[in-house]
C-alpha positions in Angstrom: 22.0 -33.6 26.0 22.6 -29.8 26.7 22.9 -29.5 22.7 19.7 -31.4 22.4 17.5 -29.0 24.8 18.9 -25.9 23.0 17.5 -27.7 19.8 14.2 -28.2 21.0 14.1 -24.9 22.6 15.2 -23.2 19.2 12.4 -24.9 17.0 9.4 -24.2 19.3 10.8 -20.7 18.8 7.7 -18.8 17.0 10.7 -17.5 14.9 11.9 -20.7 13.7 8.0 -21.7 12.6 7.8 -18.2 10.8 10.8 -18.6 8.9 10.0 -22.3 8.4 6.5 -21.3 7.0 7.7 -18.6 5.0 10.1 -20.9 3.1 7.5 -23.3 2.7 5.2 -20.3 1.2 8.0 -19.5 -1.3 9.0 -22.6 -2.6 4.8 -22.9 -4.0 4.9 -19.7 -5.3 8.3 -20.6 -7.3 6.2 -23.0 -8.9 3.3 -20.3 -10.0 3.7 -21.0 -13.6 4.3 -18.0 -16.2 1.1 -16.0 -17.0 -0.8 -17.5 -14.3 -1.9 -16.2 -10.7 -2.3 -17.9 -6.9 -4.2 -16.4 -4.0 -3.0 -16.2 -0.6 -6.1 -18.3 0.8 -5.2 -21.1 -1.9 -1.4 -21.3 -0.7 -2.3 -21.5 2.9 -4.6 -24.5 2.7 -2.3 -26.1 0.6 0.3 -25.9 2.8 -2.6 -27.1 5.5 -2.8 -23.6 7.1 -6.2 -22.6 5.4 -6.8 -20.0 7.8 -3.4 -18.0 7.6 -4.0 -16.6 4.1 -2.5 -13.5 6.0 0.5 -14.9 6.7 0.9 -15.7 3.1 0.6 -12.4 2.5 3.4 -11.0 5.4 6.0 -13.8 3.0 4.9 -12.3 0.6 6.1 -8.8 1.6 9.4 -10.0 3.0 10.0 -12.1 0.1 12.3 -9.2 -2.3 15.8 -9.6 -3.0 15.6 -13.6 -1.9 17.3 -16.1 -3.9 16.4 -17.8 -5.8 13.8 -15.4 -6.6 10.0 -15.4 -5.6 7.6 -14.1 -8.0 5.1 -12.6 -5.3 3.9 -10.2 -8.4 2.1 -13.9 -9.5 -0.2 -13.8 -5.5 -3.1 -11.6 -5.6 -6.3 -11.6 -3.2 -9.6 -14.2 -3.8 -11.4 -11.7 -5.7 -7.9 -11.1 -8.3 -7.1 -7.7 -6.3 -3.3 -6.3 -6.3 -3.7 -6.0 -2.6 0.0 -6.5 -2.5 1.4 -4.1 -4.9 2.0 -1.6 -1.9 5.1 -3.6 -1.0 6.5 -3.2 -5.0 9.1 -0.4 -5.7 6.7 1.4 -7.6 3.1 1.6 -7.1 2.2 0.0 -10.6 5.3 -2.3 -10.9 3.3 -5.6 -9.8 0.3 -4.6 -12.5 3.6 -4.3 -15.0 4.4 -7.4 -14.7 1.6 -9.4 -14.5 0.9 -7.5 -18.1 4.3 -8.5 -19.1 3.3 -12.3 -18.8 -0.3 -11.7 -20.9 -2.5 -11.2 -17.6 -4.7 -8.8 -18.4 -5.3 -6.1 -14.9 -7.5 -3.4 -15.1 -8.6 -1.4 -11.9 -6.1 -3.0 -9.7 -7.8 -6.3 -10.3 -6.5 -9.0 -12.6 -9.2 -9.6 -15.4 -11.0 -12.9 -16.0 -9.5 -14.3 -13.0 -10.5 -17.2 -13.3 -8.7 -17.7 -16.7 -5.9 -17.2 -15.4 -6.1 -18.8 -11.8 -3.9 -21.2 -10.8 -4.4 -23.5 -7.4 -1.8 -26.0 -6.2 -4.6 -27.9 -4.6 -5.6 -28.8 -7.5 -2.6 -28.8 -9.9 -0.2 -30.4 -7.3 -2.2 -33.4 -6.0 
């Protein structure tokens, strides 16, 4: 009973919801295929959380050196901006390899967006 309180306690920890969200965030973008792009916004509302596009984005910064790995290069803004590229080792590592999987970025901003959009509302359902 005293085991089962501590349980209860533990997951209505904010923590354990962050962490719980974050993996949840990672395991769609593992599925971003190869030369394709996600937004934050389209990752929250698959994962029913259409307003926490932000919190998309915070996985996305603590998302480095996890295993297996998360390709966060592949998340980019609504309008195709590199918003996240900040959180790369260098400042034009995430525009490098977007271009090394044919996405063509020019100005910080992934070109023809659309083309090369992909939304697991839509491709998962």
């Amino acid at each position: 009973m005293k085991n089962t309180k501590k349980l209860k306690n533990a997951i209505s920890d904010p923590l354990f919801r962050q962490e719980s969200f974050f993996e949840r965030v990672y395991e769609i973008v593992r599925l971003i295929p190869y030369g394709r792009v996600c937004t934050y916004g389209a990752i929250a509302r698959f994962l029913g959380a259409s307003s926490s596009a932000r919190m998309v984005g915070w996985a996305m910064n603590q998302s480095h050196g996890i295993k297996p790995p998360v390709p966060a290069h592949r998340v980019v803004n609504r309008n195709g901006l590199l918003t996240g590229k900040a959180h790369f080792s260098s400042s034009d590592e995430m525009e490098q390899l977007l271009r090394s999987e044919g996405i063509e970025v020019e100005n910080n901003q992934v070109k023809n967006f659309l083309t090369f959009f992909w939304d697991p509302n839509t491709e998962l359902v």
